[in-house]
C-alpha positions as CSV (number, residue, x, y, z in Angstrom):
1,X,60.0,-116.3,-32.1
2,X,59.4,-114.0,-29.5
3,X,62.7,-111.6,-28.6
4,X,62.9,-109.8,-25.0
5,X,63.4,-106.7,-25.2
6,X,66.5,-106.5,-22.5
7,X,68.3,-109.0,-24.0
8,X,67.9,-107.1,-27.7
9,X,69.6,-103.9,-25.6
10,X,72.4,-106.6,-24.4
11,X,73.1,-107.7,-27.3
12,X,73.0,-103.9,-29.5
13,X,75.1,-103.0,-26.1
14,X,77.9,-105.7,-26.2
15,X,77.9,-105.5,-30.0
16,X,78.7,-101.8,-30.4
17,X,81.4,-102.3,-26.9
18,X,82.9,-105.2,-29.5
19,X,83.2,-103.0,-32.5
20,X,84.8,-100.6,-30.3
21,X,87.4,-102.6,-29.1
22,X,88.3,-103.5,-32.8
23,X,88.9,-99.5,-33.9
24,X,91.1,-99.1,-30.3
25,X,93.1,-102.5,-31.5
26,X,93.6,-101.2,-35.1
27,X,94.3,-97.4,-34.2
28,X,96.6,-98.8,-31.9
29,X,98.5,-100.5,-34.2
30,X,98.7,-98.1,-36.9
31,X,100.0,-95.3,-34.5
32,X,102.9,-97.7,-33.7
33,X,103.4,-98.4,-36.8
34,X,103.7,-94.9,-38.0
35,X,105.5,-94.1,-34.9
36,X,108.6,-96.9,-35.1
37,X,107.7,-98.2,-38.9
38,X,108.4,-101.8,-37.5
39,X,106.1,-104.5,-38.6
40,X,107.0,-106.6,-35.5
41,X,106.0,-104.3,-32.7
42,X,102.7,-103.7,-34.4
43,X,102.1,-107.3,-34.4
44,X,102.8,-107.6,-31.4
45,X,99.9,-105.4,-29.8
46,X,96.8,-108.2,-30.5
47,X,98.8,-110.6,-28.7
48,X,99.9,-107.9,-25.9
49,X,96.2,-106.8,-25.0
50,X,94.8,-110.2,-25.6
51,X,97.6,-112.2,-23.0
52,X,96.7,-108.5,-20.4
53,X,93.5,-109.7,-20.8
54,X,93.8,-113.2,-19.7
55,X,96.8,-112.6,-17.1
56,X,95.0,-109.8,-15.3
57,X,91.1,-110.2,-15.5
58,X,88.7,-107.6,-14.7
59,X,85.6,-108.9,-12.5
C-alpha cells in the first residue's frame, strides 16, 4: 500500500496537536487540584473545555 506523503505530515501533524491537548487537559487539572484540593472542580475541567468546545466552535 502506497502512503502519500501529505497525508503522512497530516496525520504526524494532528497526532502531536492531539497529544498536546492531552498534557494542557492534565496540567490543567492538576494545577486546580493543587490550587483548591477539591476533587470536584478538577473533574469538572474535561467536561468544561469539552461543552466550550461544542457551544462555541472555531471554523
Amino acid at each position: 500500500m502506497k502512503v502519500n506523503k501529505n497525508f503522512l505530515f497530516l496525520l504526524l501533524g494532528q497526532s502531536t496537536a492531539n497529544l498536546g491537548d492531552v498534557f494542557y487537559i492534565v496540567s490543567t487539572i492538576s494545577i486546580l487540584y493543587k490550587l483548591t484540593g477539591s476533587a470536584t472542580i478538577s473533574a469538572f475541567v474535561p467536561f468544561t473545555f469539552t461543552s466550550a468546545v461544542r457551544c462555541f466552535p472555531v471554523y
